[in-house]
C-alpha positions in Angstrom: -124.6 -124.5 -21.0 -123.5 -122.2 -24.0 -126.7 -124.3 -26.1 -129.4 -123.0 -24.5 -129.5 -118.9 -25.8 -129.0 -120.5 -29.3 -131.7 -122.2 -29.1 -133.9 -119.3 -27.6 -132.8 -117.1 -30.3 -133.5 -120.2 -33.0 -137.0 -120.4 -31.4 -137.3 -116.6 -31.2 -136.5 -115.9 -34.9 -139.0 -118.9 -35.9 -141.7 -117.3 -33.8 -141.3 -114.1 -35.6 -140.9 -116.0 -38.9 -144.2 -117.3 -38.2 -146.0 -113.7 -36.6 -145.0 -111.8 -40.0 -146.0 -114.8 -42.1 -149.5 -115.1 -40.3 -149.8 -110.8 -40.5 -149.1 -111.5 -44.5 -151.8 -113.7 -45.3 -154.4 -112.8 -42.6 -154.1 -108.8 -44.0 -154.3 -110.1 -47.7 -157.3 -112.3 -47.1 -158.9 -109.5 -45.3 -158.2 -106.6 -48.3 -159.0 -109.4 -50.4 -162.6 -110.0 -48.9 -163.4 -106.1 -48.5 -162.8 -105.8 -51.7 -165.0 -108.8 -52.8 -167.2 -106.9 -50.8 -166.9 -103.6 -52.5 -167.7 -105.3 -55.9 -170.7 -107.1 -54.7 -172.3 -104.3 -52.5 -173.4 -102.4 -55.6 -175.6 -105.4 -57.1 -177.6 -105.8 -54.1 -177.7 -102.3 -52.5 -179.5 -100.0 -55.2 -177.9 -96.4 -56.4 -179.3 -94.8 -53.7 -177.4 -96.9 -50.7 -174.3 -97.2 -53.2 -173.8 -93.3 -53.0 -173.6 -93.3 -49.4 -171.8 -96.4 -48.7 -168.9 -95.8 -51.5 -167.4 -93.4 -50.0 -166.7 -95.2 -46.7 -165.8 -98.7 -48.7 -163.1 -96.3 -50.6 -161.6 -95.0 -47.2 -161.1 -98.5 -45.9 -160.6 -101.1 -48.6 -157.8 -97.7 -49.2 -156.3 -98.1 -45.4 -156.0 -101.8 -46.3 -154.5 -101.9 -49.3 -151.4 -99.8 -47.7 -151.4 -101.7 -44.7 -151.5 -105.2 -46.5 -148.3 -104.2 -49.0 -146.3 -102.6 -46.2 -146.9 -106.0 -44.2 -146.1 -108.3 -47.5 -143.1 -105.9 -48.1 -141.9 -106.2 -44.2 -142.2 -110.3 -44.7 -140.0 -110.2 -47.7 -137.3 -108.1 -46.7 -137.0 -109.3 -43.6 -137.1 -112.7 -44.5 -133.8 -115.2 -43.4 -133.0 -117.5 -45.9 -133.0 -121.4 -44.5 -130.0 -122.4 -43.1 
């Protein structure tokens, strides 16, 4: 009877391995294609639509950038080494 919690815990902490592993990569693909987006925007929208539309892009892709390093820097510290 003394098996079952350790395994819950077990299962718990690889649950929360995978949650902070998935928040990683799915926020660093997402800064990753906002900025793609950024770069692109300018050669199809003209001058005119770029002046407008930059200063939005630089709030965001901004908010991103901070949220997608705090995330990689919470998956590194908190990572467990393999047993």
């Amino acid at each position: 009877m003394t098996e079952q919690p350790e395994v819950t815990i077990r299962r718990l902490d690889e649950r929360q391995e995978d949650t902070r592993k998935a928040l990683a990569i799915g926020l660093s693909v997402a800064t990753f294609l906002v900025g793609l987006i950024y770069l692109l925007v300018p050669l199809w929208a003209g001058a005119d639509k770029w002046d407008r539309a930059s200063s939005p892009f630089q709030v965001v892709f901004t908010a991103m950038v901070g949220l997608t390093g705090s995330a990689i820097g919470y998956y590194f510290s908190s990572r467990n080494p393999p047993s």
